[in-house]
C-alpha positions in Angstrom: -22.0 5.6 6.1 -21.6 8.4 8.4 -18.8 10.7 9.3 -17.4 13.1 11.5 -14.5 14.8 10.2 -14.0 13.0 7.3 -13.7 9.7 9.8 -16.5 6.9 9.0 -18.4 6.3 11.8 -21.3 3.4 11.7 -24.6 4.4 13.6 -24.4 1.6 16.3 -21.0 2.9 17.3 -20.7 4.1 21.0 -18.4 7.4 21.2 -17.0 6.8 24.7 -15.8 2.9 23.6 -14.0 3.8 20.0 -10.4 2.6 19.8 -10.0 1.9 23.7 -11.3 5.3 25.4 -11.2 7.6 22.9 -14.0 10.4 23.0 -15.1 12.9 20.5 -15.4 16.1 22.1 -16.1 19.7 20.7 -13.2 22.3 20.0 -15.2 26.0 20.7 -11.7 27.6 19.3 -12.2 25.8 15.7 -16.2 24.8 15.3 -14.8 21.1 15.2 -15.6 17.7 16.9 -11.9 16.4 17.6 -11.1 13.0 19.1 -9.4 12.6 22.5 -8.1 9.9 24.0 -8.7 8.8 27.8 -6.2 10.7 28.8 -7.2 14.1 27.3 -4.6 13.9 24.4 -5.0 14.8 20.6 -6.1 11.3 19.0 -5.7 10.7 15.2 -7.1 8.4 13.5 -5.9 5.9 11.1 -6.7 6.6 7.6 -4.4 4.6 4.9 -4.0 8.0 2.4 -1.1 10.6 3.2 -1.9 14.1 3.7 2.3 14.7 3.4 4.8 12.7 2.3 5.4 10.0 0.0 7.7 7.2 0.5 9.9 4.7 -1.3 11.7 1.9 0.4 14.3 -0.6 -0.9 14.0 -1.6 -4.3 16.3 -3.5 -6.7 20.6 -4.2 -6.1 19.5 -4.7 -2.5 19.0 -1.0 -1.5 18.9 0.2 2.0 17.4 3.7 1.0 14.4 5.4 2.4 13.5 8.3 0.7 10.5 10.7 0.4 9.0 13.2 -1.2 5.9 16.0 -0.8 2.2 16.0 -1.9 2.4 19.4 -1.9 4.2 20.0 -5.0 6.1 18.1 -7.7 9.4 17.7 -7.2 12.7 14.9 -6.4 12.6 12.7 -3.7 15.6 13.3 -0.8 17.6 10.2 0.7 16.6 10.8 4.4 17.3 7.3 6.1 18.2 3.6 5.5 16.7 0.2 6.1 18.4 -2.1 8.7 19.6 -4.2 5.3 19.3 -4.3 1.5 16.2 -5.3 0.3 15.5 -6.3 -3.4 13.0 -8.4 -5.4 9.5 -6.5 -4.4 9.6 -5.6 -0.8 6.5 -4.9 0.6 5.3 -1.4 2.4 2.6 -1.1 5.4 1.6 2.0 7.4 0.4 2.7 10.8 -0.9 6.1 11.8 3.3 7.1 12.9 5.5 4.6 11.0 5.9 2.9 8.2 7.1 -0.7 7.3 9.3 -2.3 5.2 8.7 -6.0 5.0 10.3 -9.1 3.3 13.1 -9.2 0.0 14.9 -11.0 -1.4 15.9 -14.4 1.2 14.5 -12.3 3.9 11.9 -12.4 6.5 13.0 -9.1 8.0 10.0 -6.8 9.5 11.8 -3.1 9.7 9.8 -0.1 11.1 10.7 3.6 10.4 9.4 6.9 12.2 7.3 9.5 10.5 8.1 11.7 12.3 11.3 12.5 12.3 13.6 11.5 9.7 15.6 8.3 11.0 17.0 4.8 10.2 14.8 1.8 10.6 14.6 -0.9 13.3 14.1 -4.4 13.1 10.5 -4.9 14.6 9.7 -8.7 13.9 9.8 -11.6 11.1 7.8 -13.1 8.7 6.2 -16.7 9.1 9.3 -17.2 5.9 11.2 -15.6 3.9 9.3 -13.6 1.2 8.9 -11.9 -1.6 6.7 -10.2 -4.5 3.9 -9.6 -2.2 0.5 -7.6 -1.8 0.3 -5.0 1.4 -2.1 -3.9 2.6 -3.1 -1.8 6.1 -6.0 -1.0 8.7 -3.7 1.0 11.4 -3.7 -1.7 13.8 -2.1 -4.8 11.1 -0.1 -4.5 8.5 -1.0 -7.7 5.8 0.5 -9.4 3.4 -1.1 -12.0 0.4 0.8 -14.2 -2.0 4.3 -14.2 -2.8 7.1 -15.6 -4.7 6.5 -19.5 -5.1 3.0 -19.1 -6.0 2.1 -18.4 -2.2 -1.5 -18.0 -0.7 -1.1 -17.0 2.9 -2.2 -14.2 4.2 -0.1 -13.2 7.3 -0.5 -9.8 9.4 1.8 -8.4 12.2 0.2 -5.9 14.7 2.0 -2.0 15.0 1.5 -1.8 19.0 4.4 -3.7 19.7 7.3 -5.6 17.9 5.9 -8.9 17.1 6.2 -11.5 14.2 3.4 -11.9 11.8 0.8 -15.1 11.8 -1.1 -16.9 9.0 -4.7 -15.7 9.1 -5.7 -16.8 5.8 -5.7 -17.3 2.4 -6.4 -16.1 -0.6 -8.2 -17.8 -3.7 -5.3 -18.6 -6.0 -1.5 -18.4 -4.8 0.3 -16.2 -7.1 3.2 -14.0 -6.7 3.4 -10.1 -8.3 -0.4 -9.0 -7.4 -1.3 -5.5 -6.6 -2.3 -4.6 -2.8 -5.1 -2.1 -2.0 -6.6 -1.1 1.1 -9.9 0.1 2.3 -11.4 0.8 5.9 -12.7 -2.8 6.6 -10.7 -4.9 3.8 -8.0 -6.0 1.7 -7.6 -6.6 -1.7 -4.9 -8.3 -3.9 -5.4 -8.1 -7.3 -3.9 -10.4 -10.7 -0.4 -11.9 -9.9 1.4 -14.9 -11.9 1.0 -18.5 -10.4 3.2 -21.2 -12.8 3.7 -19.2 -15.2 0.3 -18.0 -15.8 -1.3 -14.7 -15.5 -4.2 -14.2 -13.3 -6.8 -11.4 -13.4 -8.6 -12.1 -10.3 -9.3 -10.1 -7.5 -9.2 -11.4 -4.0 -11.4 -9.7 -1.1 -10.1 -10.9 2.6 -11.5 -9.0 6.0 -9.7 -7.5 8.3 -12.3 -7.6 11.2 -11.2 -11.4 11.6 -8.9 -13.9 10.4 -10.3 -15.6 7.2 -9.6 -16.9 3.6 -9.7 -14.1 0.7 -13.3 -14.2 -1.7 -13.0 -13.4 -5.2 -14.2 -10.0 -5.8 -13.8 -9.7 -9.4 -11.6 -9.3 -12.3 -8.9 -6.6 -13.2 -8.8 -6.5 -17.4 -6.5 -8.5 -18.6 -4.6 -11.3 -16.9 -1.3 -9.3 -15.0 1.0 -8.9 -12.6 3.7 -6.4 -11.3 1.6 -3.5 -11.6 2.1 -0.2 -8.9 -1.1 0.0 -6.1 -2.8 2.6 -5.0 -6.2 3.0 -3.3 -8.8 5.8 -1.9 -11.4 5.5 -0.1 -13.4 3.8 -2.6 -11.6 2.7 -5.4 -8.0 0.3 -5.2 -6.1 1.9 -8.8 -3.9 -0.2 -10.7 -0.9 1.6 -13.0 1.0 -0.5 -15.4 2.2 -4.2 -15.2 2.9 -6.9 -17.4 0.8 -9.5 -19.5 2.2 -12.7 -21.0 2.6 -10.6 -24.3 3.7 -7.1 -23.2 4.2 -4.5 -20.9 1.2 -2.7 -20.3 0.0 1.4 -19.3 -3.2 1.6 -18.3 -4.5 2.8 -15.0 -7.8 1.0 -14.6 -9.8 0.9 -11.2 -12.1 -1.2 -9.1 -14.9 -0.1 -6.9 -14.4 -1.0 -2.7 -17.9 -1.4 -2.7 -19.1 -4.2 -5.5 -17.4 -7.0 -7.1 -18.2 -5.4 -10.7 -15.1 -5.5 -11.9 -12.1 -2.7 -13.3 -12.6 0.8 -15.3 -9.9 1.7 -17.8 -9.6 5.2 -16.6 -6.3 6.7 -18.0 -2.3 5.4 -19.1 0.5 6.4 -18.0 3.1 8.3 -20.1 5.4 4.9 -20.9 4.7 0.8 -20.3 6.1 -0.3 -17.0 5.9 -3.1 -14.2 7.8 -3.0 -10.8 7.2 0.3 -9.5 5.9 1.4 -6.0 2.7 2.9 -5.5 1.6 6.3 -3.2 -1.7 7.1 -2.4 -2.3 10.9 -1.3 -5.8 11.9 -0.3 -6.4 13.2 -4.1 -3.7 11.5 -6.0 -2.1 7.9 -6.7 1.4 8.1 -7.4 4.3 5.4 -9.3 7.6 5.7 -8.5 10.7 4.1 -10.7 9.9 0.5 -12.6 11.3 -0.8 -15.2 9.7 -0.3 -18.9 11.1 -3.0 -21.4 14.9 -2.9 -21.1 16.1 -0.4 -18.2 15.4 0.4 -14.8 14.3 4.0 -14.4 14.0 6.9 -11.4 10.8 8.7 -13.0 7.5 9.6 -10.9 4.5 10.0 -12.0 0.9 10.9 -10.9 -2.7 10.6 -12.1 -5.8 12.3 -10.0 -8.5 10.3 -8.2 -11.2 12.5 -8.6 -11.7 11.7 -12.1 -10.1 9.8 -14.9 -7.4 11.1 -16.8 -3.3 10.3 -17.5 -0.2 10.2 -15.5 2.4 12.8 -15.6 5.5 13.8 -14.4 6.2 13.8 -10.6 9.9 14.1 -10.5 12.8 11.6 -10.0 14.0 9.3 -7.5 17.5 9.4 -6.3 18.4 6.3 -8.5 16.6 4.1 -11.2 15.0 1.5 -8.6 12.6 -1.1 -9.0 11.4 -3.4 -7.0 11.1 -0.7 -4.6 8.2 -0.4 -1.7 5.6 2.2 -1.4 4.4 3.7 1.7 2.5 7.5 2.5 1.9 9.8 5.4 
């Protein structure tokens, strides 16, 4: 596919006509194409890794908090804004290019929206077709998607970020399940394992989201699991820990955007753990919190895209959280 600046552009595509009017002209001051919109302003295009910030929303006991922390070195997160409500049992987390989303809990349908840029409490932006829970996310710029949920859901539902709307059923995926993994690339997204009556499933679903539609299978994570922490870059969606019907599990294992050939085991992470959120820099997936066989903890890690390796220590959360929502800028 080709690019300009990093942004995938397919060869039919007419520059005057992309995203409503926005133009790609060249910046003499910095040897750059940059993109314009109609109106001569700075346009930025929506890509679903962070360049800056990290955050982590909600999270078990019903938490309000929104807190963040840098890419640009390891360190603790800061408390720097609250939901419009507690929000427990797996929350989900969906970005647009200036806000990000907190969506769902426990008996809630709430659709909250939070600035990037400036640090400041959420609003209530919409509702869910139901109350929900233990969700995949995923995001394009324009939706923000859900798959699954608690009760063995299928439905795939999306909300739009232009204005405050509730979401709609555009879909389904191939087995309803609650607990699987979301991932996000430029044209789909993915849900992957989950637990439907009591049983484990490895299966990864594949939904568009040029159009509504039902999800495709798109292959197999390694073992049957659910509850594990997302993350995704351009071509691979990344997995980090979970739980099987036996155990607590590790691994980071990956699957490619491209074909449905399954998951790499490409690293582990320093303990077992399930029910933590997931950040996605532009080099670098990140866990935050979870729970690892007994206790809720406040530990971040990281592990490296670029190549396969282990997770290591990040820094802490404010609190021991899980449950908790993951979301980047």
């Amino acid at each position: 596919m080709r690019k300009i600046n990093g942004v995938p552009i397919e060869a039919s595509t007419k520059l005057s006509a992309l995203s409503g009017g926005v133009v790609l002209k060249w910046d003499a001051s910095t040897g750059n194409m940059v993109w314009e919109d109609q109106d001569g302003f700075a346009y930025t295009p929506f890509t679903f890794q962070g360049s800056n910030y990290g955050y982590s929303l909600g999270g078990d006991g019903n938490n309000t908090i929104i807190e963040k922390f840098t890419f640009a070195s390891a360190g603790n997160t800061s408390d720097v804004a609250d939901l419009t409500g507690g929000r427990g049992n797996n929350i989900a987390g969906t970005l647009s290019v200036t806000h990000g989303y907190s969506i769902g809990g426990l008996s809630n349908d709430i659709i909250d929206r939070f600035t990037f840029a400036a640090d400041a409490n959420a609003v209530d932006v919409g509702d869910l077709t139901a109350n929900r829970s233990h969700m995949a996310s995923a995001s394009d710029g324009d939706y923000g998607y859900i798959a699954g949920g608690a009760g063995k859901l299928n439905i795939i539902e999306r909300f739009a970020n232009a204005s405050s709307s509730d979401s709609a059923d555009v879909g389904d995926i191939t087995v309803g399940r609650t607990e699987p993994t979301g991932h996000s690339s430029t044209t789909h997204g993915y849900a992957a394992g989950g637990d439907a009556d009591e049983v484990k499933h490895d299966v990864i679903d594949k939904y568009s989201f040029a159009s509504s539609g039902n999800g495709t299978d798109w292959g197999d994570i390694s073992a049957n699991s659910s509850g594990g922490s997302a993350g995704s870059d351009t071509t691979h969606g990344y997995i980090a820990g979970g739980n099987t019907p036996s155990s607590y599990v590790n691994i980071i294992e990956r699957f490619p955007f491209a074909s449905d050939s399954g998951v790499s085991d490409v690293g582990d992470l320093t303990r077992v753990i399930t029910w933590a959120s997931g950040q996605s820099s532009t080099t670098t997936g990140y866990k935050c919190g979870g729970h690892p066989n007994g206790s809720t903890i406040n530990e971040m890690e990281y592990y490296s895209f670029a190549s396969s390796g282990n997770g290591a220590d990040w820094g802490d959360l404010t609190a021991a959280s899980k449950y908790n929502a993951g979301v980047q800028y």
